[in-house]
N, C-alpha and C positions, 0 to 999 in steps of 0.2 A: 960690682955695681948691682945694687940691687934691683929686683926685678917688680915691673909697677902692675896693682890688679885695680882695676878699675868696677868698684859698686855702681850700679843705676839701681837705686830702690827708692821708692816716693816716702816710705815710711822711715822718718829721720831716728827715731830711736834702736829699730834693727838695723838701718845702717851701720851708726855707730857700734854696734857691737860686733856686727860684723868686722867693720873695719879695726879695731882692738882686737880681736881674736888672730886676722890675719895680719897683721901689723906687727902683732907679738912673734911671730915664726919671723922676722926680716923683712918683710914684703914692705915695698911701697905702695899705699894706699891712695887711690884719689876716689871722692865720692860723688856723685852727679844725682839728682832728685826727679828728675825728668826725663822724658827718653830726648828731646831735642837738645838738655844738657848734655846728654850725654853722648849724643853723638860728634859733637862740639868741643869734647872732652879725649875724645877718642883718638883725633887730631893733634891736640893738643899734647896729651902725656905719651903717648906712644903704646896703650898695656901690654903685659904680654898677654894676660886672661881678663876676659869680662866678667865678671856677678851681674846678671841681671835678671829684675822683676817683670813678671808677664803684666800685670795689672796696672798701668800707669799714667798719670796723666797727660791727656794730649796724644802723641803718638806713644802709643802702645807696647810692650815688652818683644810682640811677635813683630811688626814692620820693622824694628830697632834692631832686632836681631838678621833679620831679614837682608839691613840696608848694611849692617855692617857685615857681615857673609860675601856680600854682592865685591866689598871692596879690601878684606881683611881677610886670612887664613886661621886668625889666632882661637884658640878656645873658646868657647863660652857655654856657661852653668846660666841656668835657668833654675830660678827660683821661681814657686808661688803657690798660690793655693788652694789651687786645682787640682785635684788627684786620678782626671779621668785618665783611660784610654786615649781617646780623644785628644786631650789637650795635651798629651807626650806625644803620640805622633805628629801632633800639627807643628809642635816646637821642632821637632826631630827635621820636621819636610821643608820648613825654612833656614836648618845649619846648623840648631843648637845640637853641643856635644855633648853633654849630659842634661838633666832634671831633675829638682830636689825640692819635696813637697814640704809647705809649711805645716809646723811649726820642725825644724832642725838639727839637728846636733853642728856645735859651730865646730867641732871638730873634728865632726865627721865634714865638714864644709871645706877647712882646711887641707884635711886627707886629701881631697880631693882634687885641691888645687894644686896639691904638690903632685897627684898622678897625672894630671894631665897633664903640668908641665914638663915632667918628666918621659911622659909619650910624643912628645911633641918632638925631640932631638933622639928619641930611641925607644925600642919595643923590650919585652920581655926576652930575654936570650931562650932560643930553642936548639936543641943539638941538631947540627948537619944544613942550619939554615946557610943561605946564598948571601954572603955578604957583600954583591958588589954595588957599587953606586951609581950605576948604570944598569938599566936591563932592559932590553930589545927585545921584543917580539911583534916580527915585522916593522911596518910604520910605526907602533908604539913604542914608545921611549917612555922610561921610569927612572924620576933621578931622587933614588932615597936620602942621598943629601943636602935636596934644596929642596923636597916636597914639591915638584914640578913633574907634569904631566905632557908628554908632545905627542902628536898625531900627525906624521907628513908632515912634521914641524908644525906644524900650527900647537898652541898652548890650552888644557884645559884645566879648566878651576875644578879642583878639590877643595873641599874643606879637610879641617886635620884629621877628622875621624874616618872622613870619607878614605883617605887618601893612608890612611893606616891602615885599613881593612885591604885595600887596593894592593899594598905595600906586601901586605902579610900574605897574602895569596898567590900573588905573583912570584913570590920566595919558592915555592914548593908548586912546581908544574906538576898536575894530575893528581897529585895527592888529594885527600876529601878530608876537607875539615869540619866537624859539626858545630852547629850554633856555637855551644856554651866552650868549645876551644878556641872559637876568634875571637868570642866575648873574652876569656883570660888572657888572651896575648895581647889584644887591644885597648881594655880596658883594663884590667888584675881583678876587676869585681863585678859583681853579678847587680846589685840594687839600679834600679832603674832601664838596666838593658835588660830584656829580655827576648824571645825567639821573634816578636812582631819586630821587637828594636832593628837585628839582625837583618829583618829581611825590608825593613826601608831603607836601609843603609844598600845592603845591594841592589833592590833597585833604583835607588838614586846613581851610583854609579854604574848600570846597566844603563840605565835611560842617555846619561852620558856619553858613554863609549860607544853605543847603539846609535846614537845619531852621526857617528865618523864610520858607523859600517866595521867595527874592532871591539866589539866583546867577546873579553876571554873566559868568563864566568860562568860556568856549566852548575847548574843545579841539580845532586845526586839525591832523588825523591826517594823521602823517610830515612836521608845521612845527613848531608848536609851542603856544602860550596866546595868546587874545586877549580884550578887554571887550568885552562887548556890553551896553551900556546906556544 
Protein backbone atom coordinates (compact mmCIF):
# COMPACT_ATOMS: atom_id res chain seq x y z
CA UNK A 1 0.00 0.00 0.00
CA UNK A 2 1.41 3.00 -0.80
CA UNK A 3 2.17 5.51 1.60
CA UNK A 4 0.25 9.09 1.48
CA UNK A 5 2.25 12.61 1.77
CA UNK A 6 0.27 15.31 2.21
CA UNK A 7 1.29 19.10 0.53
CA UNK A 8 -0.39 22.33 2.34
CA UNK A 9 1.22 24.93 -0.12
CA UNK A 10 -0.97 28.13 -1.14
CA UNK A 11 1.13 28.41 -4.24
CA UNK A 12 -0.77 25.88 -6.77
CA UNK A 13 2.18 25.79 -9.25
CA UNK A 14 5.01 24.49 -6.65
CA UNK A 15 2.53 22.40 -5.40
CA UNK A 16 2.03 20.58 -8.33
CA UNK A 17 5.53 20.06 -8.89
CA UNK A 18 6.13 18.99 -5.88
CA UNK A 19 3.41 16.60 -5.94
CA UNK A 20 5.02 14.97 -9.62
CA UNK A 21 8.30 14.89 -8.23
CA UNK A 22 6.97 12.79 -5.16
CA UNK A 23 4.44 11.02 -6.86
CA UNK A 24 7.04 9.71 -9.39
CA UNK A 25 9.11 7.66 -6.26
CA UNK A 26 5.37 5.86 -5.51
CA UNK A 27 3.93 8.07 -2.95
CA UNK A 28 0.41 8.90 -2.65
CA UNK A 29 -0.13 12.55 -3.10
CA UNK A 30 -2.91 14.65 -1.64
CA UNK A 31 -2.69 18.49 -1.99
CA UNK A 32 -4.49 21.08 0.33
CA UNK A 33 -4.05 25.03 -0.60
CA UNK A 34 -4.84 26.31 2.88
CA UNK A 35 -3.89 25.43 6.31
CA UNK A 36 -7.77 24.90 7.34
CA UNK A 37 -7.74 22.50 4.15
CA UNK A 38 -5.39 20.99 5.34
CA UNK A 39 -6.12 20.33 8.49
CA UNK A 40 -9.39 18.88 7.18
CA UNK A 41 -7.38 16.79 4.88
CA UNK A 42 -5.19 15.52 7.59
CA UNK A 43 -8.31 13.51 8.83
CA UNK A 44 -9.19 12.71 5.92
CA UNK A 45 -6.19 10.70 4.07
CA UNK A 46 -4.52 9.64 7.01
CA UNK A 47 -0.52 10.92 5.79
CA UNK A 48 2.33 9.32 6.80
CA UNK A 49 4.56 12.99 6.24
CA UNK A 50 3.19 16.43 5.94
CA UNK A 51 4.92 19.10 3.26
CA UNK A 52 3.98 22.17 4.60
CA UNK A 53 4.24 25.95 3.88
CA UNK A 54 4.99 28.52 6.72
CA UNK A 55 3.26 31.39 4.75
CA UNK A 56 -0.45 30.84 4.32
CA UNK A 57 -3.45 31.98 4.01
CA UNK A 58 -5.67 32.33 6.94
CA UNK A 59 -4.19 30.04 9.65
CA UNK A 60 -0.66 29.99 9.12
CA UNK A 61 2.17 27.30 8.35
CA UNK A 62 3.28 27.60 12.17
CA UNK A 63 -0.42 27.06 14.26
CA UNK A 64 -0.98 24.26 11.36
CA UNK A 65 1.90 22.74 12.35
CA UNK A 66 1.46 23.38 15.81
CA UNK A 67 -2.30 21.89 15.77
CA UNK A 68 -1.31 18.97 14.02
CA UNK A 69 1.82 18.17 16.61
CA UNK A 70 -0.82 18.63 19.43
CA UNK A 71 -2.65 15.48 17.78
CA UNK A 72 -0.33 13.49 15.29
CA UNK A 73 3.28 11.95 15.74
CA UNK A 74 4.02 11.87 11.98
CA UNK A 75 6.81 13.93 10.22
CA UNK A 76 6.58 17.12 9.05
CA UNK A 77 9.09 19.44 6.52
CA UNK A 78 8.65 22.89 6.67
CA UNK A 79 8.99 24.62 3.57
CA UNK A 80 9.43 28.50 3.07
CA UNK A 81 11.03 31.51 2.51
CA UNK A 82 12.47 32.54 5.38
CA UNK A 83 16.06 31.71 5.98
CA UNK A 84 16.44 33.15 9.47
CA UNK A 85 17.72 31.69 12.74
CA UNK A 86 14.63 32.66 13.86
CA UNK A 87 12.26 31.35 11.83
CA UNK A 88 14.00 27.54 12.13
CA UNK A 89 13.79 27.57 15.68
CA UNK A 90 10.33 28.92 15.98
CA UNK A 91 9.41 26.07 13.42
CA UNK A 92 11.55 23.59 15.48
CA UNK A 93 9.74 24.95 19.09
CA UNK A 94 6.32 24.09 17.62
CA UNK A 95 7.24 20.15 16.24
CA UNK A 96 8.55 20.60 12.83
CA UNK A 97 11.15 17.97 11.92
CA UNK A 98 13.05 19.40 9.41
CA UNK A 99 13.13 22.92 7.18
CA UNK A 100 13.85 23.57 3.80
CA UNK A 101 14.44 27.14 2.38
CA UNK A 102 12.89 28.25 -0.75
CA UNK A 103 13.66 28.17 -3.73
CA UNK A 104 14.70 23.84 -3.41
CA UNK A 105 15.93 20.99 -5.00
CA UNK A 106 12.69 18.73 -5.45
CA UNK A 107 15.02 16.00 -4.98
CA UNK A 108 16.84 16.80 -2.46
CA UNK A 109 12.80 17.22 -1.18
CA UNK A 110 12.22 13.76 -1.97
CA UNK A 111 15.59 12.50 -0.27
CA UNK A 112 14.15 13.72 2.44
CA UNK A 113 11.03 12.31 2.72
CA UNK A 114 12.26 9.04 2.26
CA UNK A 115 14.74 9.69 5.52
CA UNK A 116 12.30 10.56 7.58
CA UNK A 117 10.16 7.98 6.79
CA UNK A 118 12.53 5.62 7.02
CA UNK A 119 13.51 7.20 10.83
CA UNK A 120 10.44 6.95 11.75
CA UNK A 121 10.19 2.62 12.06
CA UNK A 122 14.36 2.69 12.62
CA UNK A 123 17.67 4.57 13.35
CA UNK A 124 20.97 4.11 11.69
CA UNK A 125 22.58 0.76 12.98
CA UNK A 126 25.47 1.48 15.48
CA UNK A 127 27.78 -1.50 16.81
CA UNK A 128 26.93 -2.80 20.41
CA UNK A 129 23.54 -0.69 20.56
CA UNK A 130 20.73 -1.96 23.07
CA UNK A 131 18.15 -3.45 20.94
CA UNK A 132 15.37 -4.05 23.27
CA UNK A 133 11.87 -2.69 22.99
CA UNK A 134 11.34 -1.89 26.26
CA UNK A 135 13.62 0.23 28.50
CA UNK A 136 13.24 1.09 32.22
CA UNK A 137 14.90 3.41 34.04
CA UNK A 138 12.86 3.72 37.03
CA UNK A 139 9.36 5.14 36.54
CA UNK A 140 10.40 5.67 32.92
CA UNK A 141 9.41 3.32 30.32
CA UNK A 142 10.69 3.60 26.68
CA UNK A 143 8.78 1.47 24.05
CA UNK A 144 11.13 1.91 20.86
CA UNK A 145 8.45 0.00 18.99
CA UNK A 146 5.42 2.12 19.32
CA UNK A 147 7.24 5.37 19.87
CA UNK A 148 5.51 5.74 23.33
CA UNK A 149 6.82 7.33 26.44
CA UNK A 150 5.27 6.35 30.15
CA UNK A 151 6.09 7.94 33.38
CA UNK A 152 4.42 6.02 36.60
CA UNK A 153 2.34 5.01 33.77
CA UNK A 154 1.02 8.18 32.81
CA UNK A 155 1.88 8.80 28.71
CA UNK A 156 3.94 11.54 27.29
CA UNK A 157 3.95 13.15 23.80
CA UNK A 158 7.00 12.93 21.72
CA UNK A 159 7.24 14.11 18.46
CA UNK A 160 9.21 11.69 16.16
CA UNK A 161 12.38 13.63 16.24
CA UNK A 162 11.96 14.27 19.78
CA UNK A 163 11.49 10.78 20.54
CA UNK A 164 14.44 9.60 18.19
CA UNK A 165 16.97 11.73 20.00
CA UNK A 166 15.23 10.41 23.33
CA UNK A 167 15.54 6.89 21.80
CA UNK A 168 19.25 7.19 20.65
CA UNK A 169 20.55 8.22 24.02
CA UNK A 170 18.77 6.09 26.18
CA UNK A 171 20.47 3.15 24.04
CA UNK A 172 24.00 4.04 25.39
CA UNK A 173 23.85 4.87 29.46
CA UNK A 174 26.81 7.26 30.28
CA UNK A 175 28.17 7.30 27.09
CA UNK A 176 28.59 11.22 25.59
CA UNK A 177 27.60 11.85 22.44
CA UNK A 178 28.56 15.16 20.51
CA UNK A 179 26.05 17.17 18.44
CA UNK A 180 27.08 16.18 15.08
CA UNK A 181 26.80 12.13 16.21
CA UNK A 182 23.06 12.46 17.22
CA UNK A 183 22.60 14.74 14.18
CA UNK A 184 24.07 11.27 11.88
CA UNK A 185 22.19 8.77 13.68
CA UNK A 186 18.96 10.81 13.88
CA UNK A 187 18.89 12.51 10.94
CA UNK A 188 22.05 10.76 8.20
CA UNK A 189 22.49 14.63 7.24
CA UNK A 190 23.71 17.80 8.42
CA UNK A 191 21.68 20.75 6.32
CA UNK A 192 19.29 22.38 8.35
CA UNK A 193 20.32 20.71 11.80
CA UNK A 194 22.76 22.32 13.24
CA UNK A 195 24.30 22.67 17.08
CA UNK A 196 21.30 25.27 18.00
CA UNK A 197 19.05 22.58 16.31
CA UNK A 198 20.42 19.87 18.72
CA UNK A 199 20.04 21.82 21.59
CA UNK A 200 16.27 22.79 21.18
CA UNK A 201 15.45 19.42 20.60
CA UNK A 202 17.01 18.60 24.19
CA UNK A 203 15.52 21.07 25.66
CA UNK A 204 12.18 20.30 24.63
CA UNK A 205 12.52 16.93 25.79
CA UNK A 206 14.17 18.08 29.17
CA UNK A 207 11.47 20.47 29.82
CA UNK A 208 9.25 17.43 29.42
CA UNK A 209 10.74 14.90 31.45
CA UNK A 210 11.49 17.71 34.00
CA UNK A 211 8.07 18.37 34.74
CA UNK A 212 7.46 14.37 35.92
CA UNK A 213 10.79 14.97 38.10
CA UNK A 214 12.89 12.17 35.50
CA UNK A 215 15.49 13.63 33.43
CA UNK A 216 18.14 11.55 32.37
CA UNK A 217 19.88 13.90 30.16
CA UNK A 218 23.32 15.09 31.52
CA UNK A 219 25.05 17.87 29.61
CA UNK A 220 28.95 17.14 29.18
CA UNK A 221 30.16 21.01 28.69
CA UNK A 222 32.27 21.50 25.47
CA UNK A 223 31.36 17.39 24.39
CA UNK A 224 28.21 17.03 24.08
CA UNK A 225 24.72 14.82 25.76
CA UNK A 226 24.87 11.76 27.64
CA UNK A 227 22.09 9.22 29.84
CA UNK A 228 22.33 8.87 33.04
CA UNK A 229 19.95 6.31 34.35
Amino acid sequence: MKETILIIEDDIDLSNVMKDFIANDGYDVRQAFTGTEGLRMLEDCEPALVVLDIMLPGIDGIAVCKKIREEKLLPIIIISAKNSDYDKVLALGVGADDYMTKPFSQIELVARIKSHLRRVTQFLPVQGRNKRKEKCFGNLKIYSDSYEVTIAGKAIEFSPKEFQVLDFLSDYPSRVFTKDQIISQVWGYSDFIDDNTIAVYIGRIREKLVKEEACYIKTVWGVGYKWEG
